[in-house]
VOPAGU-2260 file (C-alpha; in pm, 1 decimal, decimal comma):
REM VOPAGU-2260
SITE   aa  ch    i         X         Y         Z
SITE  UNK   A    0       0,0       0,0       0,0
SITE  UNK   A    1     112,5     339,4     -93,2
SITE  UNK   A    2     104,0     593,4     185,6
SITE  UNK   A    3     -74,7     911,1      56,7
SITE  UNK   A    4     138,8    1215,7     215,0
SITE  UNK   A    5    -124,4    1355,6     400,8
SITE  UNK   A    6    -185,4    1020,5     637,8
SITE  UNK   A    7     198,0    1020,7     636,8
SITE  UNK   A    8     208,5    1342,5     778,6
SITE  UNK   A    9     -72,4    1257,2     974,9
SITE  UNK   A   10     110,8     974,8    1166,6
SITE  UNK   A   11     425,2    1162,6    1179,9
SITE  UNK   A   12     274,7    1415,3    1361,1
SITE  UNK   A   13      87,9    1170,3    1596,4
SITE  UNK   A   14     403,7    1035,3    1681,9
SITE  UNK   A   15     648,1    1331,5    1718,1
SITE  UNK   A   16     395,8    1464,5    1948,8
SITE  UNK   A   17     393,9    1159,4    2162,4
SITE  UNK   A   18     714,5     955,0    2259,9
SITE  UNK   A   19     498,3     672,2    2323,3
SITE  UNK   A   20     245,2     527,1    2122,0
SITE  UNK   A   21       1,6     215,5    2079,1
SITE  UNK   A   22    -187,1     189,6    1796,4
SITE  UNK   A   23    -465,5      -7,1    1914,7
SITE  UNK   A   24    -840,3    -145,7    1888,5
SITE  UNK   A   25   -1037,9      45,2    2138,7
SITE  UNK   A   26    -901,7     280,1    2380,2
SITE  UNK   A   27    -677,5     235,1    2731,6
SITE  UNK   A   28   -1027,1     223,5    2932,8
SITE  UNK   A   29   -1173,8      -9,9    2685,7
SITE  UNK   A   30    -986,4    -235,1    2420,9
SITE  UNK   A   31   -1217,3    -427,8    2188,0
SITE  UNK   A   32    -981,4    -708,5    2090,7
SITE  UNK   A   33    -810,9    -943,4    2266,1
SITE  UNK   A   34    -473,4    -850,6    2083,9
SITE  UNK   A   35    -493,0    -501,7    2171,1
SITE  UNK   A   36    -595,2    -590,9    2511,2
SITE  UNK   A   37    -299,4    -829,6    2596,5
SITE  UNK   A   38     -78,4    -521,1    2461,4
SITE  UNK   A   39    -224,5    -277,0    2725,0
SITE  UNK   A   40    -180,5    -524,4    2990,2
SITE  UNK   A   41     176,1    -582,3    2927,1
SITE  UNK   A   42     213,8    -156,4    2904,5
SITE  UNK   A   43       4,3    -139,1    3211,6
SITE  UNK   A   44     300,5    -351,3    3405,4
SITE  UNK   A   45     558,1    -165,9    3291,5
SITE  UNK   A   46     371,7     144,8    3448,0
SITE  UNK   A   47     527,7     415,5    3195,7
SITE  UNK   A   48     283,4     681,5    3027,0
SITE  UNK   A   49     172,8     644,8    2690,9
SITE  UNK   A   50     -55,5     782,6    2404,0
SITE  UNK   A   51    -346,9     529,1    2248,6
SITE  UNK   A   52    -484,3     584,2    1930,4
SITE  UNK   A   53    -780,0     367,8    1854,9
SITE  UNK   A   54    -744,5     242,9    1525,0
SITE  UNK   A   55   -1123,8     141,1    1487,8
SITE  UNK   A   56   -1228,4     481,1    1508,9
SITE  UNK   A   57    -994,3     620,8    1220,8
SITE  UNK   A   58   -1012,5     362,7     953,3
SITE  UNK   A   59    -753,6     575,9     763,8
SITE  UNK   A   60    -527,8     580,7    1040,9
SITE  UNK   A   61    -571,6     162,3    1076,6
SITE  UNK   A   62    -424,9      57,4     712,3
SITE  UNK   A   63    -249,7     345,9     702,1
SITE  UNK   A   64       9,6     279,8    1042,2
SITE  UNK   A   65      73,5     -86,6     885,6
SITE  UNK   A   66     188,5     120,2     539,2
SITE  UNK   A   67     395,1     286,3     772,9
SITE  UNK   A   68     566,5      86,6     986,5
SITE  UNK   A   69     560,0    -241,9     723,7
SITE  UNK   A   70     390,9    -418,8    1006,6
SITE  UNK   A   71      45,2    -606,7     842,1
SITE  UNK   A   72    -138,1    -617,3    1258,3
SITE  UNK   A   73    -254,0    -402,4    1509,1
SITE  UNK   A   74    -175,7    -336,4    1784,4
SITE  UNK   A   75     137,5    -176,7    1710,0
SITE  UNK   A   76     371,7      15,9    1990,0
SITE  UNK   A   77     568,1     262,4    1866,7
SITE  UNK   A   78     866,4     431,6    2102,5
SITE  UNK   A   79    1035,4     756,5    1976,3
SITE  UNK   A   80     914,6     723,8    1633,2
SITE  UNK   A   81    1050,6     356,9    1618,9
SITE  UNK   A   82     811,7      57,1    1564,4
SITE  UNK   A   83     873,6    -159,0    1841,6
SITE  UNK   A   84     594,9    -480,7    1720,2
SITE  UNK   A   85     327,1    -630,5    1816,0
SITE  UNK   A   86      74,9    -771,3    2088,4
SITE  UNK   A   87     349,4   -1067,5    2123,2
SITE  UNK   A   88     692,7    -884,1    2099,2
SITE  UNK   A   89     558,5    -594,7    2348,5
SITE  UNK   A   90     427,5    -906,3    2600,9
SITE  UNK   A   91     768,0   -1077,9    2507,1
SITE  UNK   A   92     932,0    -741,1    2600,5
SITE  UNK   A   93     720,2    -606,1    2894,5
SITE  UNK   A   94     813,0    -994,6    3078,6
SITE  UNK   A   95    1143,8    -988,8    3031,8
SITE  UNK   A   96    1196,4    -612,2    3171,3
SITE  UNK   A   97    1392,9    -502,9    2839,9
SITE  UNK   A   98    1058,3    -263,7    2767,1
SITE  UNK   A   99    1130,5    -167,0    3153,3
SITE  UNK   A  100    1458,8     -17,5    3029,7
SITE  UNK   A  101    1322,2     126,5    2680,4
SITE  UNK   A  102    1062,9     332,0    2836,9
SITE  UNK   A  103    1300,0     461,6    3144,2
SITE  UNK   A  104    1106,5     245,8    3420,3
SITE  UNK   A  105    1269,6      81,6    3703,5
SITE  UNK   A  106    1410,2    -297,2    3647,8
SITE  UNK   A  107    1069,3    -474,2    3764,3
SITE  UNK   A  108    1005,6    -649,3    4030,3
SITE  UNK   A  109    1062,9   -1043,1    4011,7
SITE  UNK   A  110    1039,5   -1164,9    4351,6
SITE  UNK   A  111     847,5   -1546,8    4304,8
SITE  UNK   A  112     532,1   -1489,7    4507,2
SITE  UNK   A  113     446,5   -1676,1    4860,0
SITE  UNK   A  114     161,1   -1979,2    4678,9
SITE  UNK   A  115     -20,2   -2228,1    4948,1
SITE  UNK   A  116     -97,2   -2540,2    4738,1
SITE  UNK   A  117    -350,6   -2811,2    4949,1
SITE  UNK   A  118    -185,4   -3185,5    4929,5
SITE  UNK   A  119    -538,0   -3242,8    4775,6
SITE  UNK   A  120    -482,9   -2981,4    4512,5
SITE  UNK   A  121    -108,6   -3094,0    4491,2
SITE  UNK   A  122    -213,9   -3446,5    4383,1
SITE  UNK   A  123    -467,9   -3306,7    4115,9
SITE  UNK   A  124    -245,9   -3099,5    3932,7
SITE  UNK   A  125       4,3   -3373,0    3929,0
SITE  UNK   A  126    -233,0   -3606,9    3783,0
SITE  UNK   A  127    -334,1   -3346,8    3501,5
SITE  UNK   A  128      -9,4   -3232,0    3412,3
SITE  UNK   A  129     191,7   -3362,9    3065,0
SITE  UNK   A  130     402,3   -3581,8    3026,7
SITE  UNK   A  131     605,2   -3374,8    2793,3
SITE  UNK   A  132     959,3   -3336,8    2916,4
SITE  UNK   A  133     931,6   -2939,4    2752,8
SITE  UNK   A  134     558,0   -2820,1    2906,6
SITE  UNK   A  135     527,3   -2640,3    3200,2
SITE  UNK   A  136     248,8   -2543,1    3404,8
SITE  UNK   A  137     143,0   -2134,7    3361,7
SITE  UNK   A  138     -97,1   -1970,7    3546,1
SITE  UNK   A  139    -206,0   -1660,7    3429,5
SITE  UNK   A  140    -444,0   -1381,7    3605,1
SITE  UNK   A  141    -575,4   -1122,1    3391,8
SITE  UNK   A  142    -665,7    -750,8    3528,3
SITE  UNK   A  143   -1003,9    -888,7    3637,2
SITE  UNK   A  144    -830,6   -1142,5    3863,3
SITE  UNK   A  145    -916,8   -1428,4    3646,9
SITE  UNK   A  146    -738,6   -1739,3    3658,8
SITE  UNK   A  147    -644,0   -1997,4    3391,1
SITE  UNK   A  148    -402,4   -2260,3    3387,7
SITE  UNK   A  149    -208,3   -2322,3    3042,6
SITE  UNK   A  150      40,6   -2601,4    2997,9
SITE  UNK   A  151     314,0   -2503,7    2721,3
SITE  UNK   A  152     708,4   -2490,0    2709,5
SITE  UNK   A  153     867,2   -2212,5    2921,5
SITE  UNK   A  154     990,3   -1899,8    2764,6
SITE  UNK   A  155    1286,7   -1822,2    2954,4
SITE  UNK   A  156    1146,9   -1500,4    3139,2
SITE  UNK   A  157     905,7   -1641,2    3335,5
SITE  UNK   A  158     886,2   -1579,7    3733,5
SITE  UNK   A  159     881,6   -1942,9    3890,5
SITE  UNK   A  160     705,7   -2041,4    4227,8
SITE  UNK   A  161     711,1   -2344,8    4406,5
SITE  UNK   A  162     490,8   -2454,9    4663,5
SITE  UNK   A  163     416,9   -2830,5    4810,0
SITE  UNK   A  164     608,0   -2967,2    4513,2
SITE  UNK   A  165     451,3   -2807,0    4310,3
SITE  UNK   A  166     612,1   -2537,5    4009,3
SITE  UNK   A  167     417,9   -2266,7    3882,3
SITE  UNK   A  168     509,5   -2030,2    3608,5
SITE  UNK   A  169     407,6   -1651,1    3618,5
SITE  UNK   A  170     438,8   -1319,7    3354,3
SITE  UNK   A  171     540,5   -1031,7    3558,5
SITE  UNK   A  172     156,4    -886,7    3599,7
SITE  UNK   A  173      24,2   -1286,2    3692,1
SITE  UNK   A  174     317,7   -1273,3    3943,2
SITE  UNK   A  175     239,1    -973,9    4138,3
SITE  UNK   A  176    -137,2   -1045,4    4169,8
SITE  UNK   A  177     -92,3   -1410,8    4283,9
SITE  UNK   A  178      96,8   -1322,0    4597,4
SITE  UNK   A  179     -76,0   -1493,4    4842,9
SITE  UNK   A  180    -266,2   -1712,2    4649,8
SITE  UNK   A  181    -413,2   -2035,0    4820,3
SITE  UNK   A  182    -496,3   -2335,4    4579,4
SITE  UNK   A  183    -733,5   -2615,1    4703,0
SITE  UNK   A  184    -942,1   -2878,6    4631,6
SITE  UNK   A  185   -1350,6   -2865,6    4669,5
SITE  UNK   A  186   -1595,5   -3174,1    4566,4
SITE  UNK   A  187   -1923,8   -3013,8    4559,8
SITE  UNK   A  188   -2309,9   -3114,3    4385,7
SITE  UNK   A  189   -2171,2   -2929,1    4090,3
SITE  UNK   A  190   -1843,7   -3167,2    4063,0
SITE  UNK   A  191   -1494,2   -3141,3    4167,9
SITE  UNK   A  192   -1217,8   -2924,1    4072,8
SITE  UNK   A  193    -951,4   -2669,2    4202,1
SITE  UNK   A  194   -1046,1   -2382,7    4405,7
SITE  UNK   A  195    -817,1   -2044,1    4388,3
SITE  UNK   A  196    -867,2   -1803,9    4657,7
SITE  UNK   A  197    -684,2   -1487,2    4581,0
SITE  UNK   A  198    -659,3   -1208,2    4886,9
SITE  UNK   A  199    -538,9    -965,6    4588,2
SITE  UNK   A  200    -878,4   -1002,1    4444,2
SITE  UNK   A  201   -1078,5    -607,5    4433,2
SITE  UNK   A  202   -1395,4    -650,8    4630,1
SITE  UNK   A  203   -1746,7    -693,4    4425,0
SITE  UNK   A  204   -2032,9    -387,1    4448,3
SITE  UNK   A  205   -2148,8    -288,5    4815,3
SITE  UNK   A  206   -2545,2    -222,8    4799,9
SITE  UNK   A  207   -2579,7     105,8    5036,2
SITE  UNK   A  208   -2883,4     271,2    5099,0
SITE  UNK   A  209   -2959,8     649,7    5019,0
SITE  UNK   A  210   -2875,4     744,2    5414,2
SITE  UNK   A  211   -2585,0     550,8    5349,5
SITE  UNK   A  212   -2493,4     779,6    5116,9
SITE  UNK   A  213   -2610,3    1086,6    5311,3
SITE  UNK   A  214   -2375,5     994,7    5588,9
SITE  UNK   A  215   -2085,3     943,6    5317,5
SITE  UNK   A  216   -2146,0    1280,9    5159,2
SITE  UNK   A  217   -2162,8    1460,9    5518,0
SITE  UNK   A  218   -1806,3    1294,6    5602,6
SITE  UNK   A  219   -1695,0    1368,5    5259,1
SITE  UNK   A  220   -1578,8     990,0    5198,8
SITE  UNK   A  221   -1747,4     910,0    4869,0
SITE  UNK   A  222   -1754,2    1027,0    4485,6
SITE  UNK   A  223   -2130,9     991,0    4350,9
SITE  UNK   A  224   -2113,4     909,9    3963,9
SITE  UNK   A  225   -2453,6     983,2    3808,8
SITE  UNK   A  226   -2523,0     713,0    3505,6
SITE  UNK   A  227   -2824,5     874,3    3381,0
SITE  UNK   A  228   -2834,4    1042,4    3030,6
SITE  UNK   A  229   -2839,9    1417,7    3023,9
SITE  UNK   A  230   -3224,7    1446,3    2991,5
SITE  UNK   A  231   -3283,6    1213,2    3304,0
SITE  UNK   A  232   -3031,6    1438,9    3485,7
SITE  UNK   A  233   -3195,7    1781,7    3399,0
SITE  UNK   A  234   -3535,2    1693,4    3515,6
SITE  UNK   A  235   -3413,5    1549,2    3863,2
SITE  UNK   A  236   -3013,4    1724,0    3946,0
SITE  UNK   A  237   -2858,2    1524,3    4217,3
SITE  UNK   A  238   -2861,4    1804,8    4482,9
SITE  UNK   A  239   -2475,7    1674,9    4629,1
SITE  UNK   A  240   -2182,8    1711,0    4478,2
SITE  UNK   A  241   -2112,1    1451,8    4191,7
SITE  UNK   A  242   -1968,9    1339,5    3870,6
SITE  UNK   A  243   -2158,4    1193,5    3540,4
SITE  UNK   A  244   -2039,5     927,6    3372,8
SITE  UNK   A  245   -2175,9    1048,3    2973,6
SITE  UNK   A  246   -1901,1    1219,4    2783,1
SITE  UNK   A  247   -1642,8    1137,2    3116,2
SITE  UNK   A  248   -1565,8     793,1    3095,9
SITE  UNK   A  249   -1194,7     841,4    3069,4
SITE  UNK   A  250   -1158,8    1106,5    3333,5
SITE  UNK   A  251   -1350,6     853,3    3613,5
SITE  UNK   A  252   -1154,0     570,3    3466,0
SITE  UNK   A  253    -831,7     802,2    3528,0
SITE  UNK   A  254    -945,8     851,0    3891,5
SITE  UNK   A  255    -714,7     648,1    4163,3
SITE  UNK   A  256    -834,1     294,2    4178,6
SITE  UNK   A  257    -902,5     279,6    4589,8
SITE  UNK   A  258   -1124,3     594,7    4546,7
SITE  UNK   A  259   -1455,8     538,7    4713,7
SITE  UNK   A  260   -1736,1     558,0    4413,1
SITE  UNK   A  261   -2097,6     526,6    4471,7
SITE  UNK   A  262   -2313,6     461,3    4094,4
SITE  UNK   A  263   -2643,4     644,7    4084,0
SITE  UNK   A  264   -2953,9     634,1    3798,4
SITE  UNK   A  265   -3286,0     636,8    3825,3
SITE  UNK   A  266   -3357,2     313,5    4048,1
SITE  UNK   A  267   -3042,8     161,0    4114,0
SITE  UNK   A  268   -3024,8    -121,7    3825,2
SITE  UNK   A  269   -2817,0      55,1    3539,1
SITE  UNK   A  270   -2592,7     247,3    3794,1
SITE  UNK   A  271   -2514,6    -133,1    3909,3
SITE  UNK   A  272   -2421,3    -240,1    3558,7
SITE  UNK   A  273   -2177,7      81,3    3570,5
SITE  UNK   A  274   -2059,6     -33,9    3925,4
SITE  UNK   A  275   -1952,9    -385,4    3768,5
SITE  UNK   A  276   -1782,0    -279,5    3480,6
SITE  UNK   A  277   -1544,4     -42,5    3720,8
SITE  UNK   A  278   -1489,6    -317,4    3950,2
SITE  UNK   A  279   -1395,3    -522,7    3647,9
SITE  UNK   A  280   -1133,1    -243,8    3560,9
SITE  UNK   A  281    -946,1    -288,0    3927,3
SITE  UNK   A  282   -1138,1     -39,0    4176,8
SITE  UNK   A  283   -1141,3    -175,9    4519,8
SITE  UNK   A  284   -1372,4      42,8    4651,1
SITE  UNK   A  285   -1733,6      61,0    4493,1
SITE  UNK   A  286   -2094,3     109,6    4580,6
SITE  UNK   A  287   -2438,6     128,1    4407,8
SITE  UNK   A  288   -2705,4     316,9    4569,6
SITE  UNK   A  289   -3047,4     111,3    4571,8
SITE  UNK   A  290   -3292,4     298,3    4482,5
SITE  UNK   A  291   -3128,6     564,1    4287,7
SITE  UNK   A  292   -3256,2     909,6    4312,8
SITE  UNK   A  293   -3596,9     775,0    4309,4
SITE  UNK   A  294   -3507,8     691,2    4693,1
SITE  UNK   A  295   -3344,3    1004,1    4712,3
SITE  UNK   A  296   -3636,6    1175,0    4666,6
SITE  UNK   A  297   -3873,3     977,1    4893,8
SITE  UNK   A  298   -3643,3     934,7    5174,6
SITE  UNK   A  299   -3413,5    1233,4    5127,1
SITE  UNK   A  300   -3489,7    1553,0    5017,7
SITE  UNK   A  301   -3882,1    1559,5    4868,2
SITE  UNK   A  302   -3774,8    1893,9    4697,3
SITE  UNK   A  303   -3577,9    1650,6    4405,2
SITE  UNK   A  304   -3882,6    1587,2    4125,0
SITE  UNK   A  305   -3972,1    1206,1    4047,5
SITE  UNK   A  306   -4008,8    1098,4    3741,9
């Protein structure tokens, strides 16, 4: 493909503007492939700051940054104007710490972390694992805190645990959120199988009531984020202070993840939805108010109109 000069200069501009760059599907608060979500993962361990530019939303920019670099996938990371690959070279690069030292970050942390492995649990994965002299048992735990085992030949980077006999292979972001993991065994009606209990884990969504929130407001512990669409809003204003979440996703998604945030709509079943997909994206600390400002209304302050 033959890059017009206007995308050319384009992309050049895009990039001497930013000295960090991942040319991506979807956006840093929401990737929409898996590809482009493995890549933010792996940047999201080395901790450095970097520009996204979402690809699907510029189709122009998306055949016209594989043009450029010669590369024929996205994502693509590019670092001071250089293309530095794909989804599996930055992974590759982000384990091993060499993207540590390309982006200026401190050599990352590889300390093996503490595992507690059940004799029961010891003798199933025993029993399950290959007999292939090159496999290895992997356990990977995504940003959501969810587990899978893989069993495939070690790359050479990997941060090794041991526990009741027992050798477990980590990537550098698995690593750091399995310290402390405990690994049984459970038979239950529902069948048998290995049970991972992670203390690392963010907590689900607290339920609190409206005077709940009252009391949070007067002691100046919570955020409210009002759900509701701009109409809904504008006929009943939450009286407190509060942030929406239409046309702010990225700025609440930017907030620190052990901020207190308390979802509110209507009646307390979208804001919920809202609630789950933050606690999906690592906050610790989050609340949906039953009721919504429906309750608000009844229980709080009658001068809010229902609707």
């Amino acid at each position: 493909m033959s890059l017009p000069p206007d995308l050319q200069a384009r992309i050049e501009a895009i990039l001497n503007a930013n000295p960090v760059v991942l040319f991506m599907k979807g956006s840093k608060q929401q990737p929409r492939c898996g590809f482009s979500a493995a890549a933010l993962e792996a940047m999201n361990a080395v901790g450095a700051d970097f520009a996204d530019v979402d690809v699907l939303a510029d189709p122009d920019i998306r055949e016209g940054i594989k043009a450029y670099g010669n590369w024929p996938t996205i994502p693509q990371l590019y670092v001071r104007g250089e293309l530095v690959g794909g989804a599996d070279i930055i992974s590759e690069l982000s384990n091993s710490g060499e993207l540590h030292r390309l982006l200026g970050q401190p050599t990352p942390d590889r300390t093996p972390p503490v595992l507690s492995i059940s004799d029961r649990a010891a003798a199933a994965i025993r029993d399950g694992l290959d007999e292939s002299e090159d496999d290895v048992l992997h356990l990977q735990i995504d940003a959501q805190y969810r587990a899978r085992f893989v069993v495939m030949p070690a790359k050479g980077h990997e941060i090794v645990a041991t526990a009741n006999g027992i050798t477990i292979h980590f990537d550098l972001a698995s690593a750091r959120r399995a310290d402390g993991l405990e690994i049984d065994w459970a038979e239950t009606v529902q069948g048998a199988g290995l049970v991972l209990n992670n203390p690392n884990r963010p907590q689900g969504v607290r339920a609190i009531s409206v005077r709940d929130l009252q009391q949070m407001l007067t002691a100046g512990s919570v955020t409210v984020i009002d759900v509701r669409p701009a109409a809904a809003r504008q006929v009943a204003t939450f009286p407190g202070p509060h942030r929406v979440l239409e046309g702010q996703l990225a700025a609440v998604l930017a907030l620190p993840k052990d901020q207190p945030l308390a979802f509110l709509c209507h009646h307390g079943i979208s804001s919920r939805s809202a609630a789950e997909h933050f606690v999906a994206q690592g906050f610790t600390k989050v609340m949906n108010v039953e009721g919504g400002i429906d309750a608000w209304a009844l229980e709080i302050d009658p001068s809010v109109p229902r609707y």
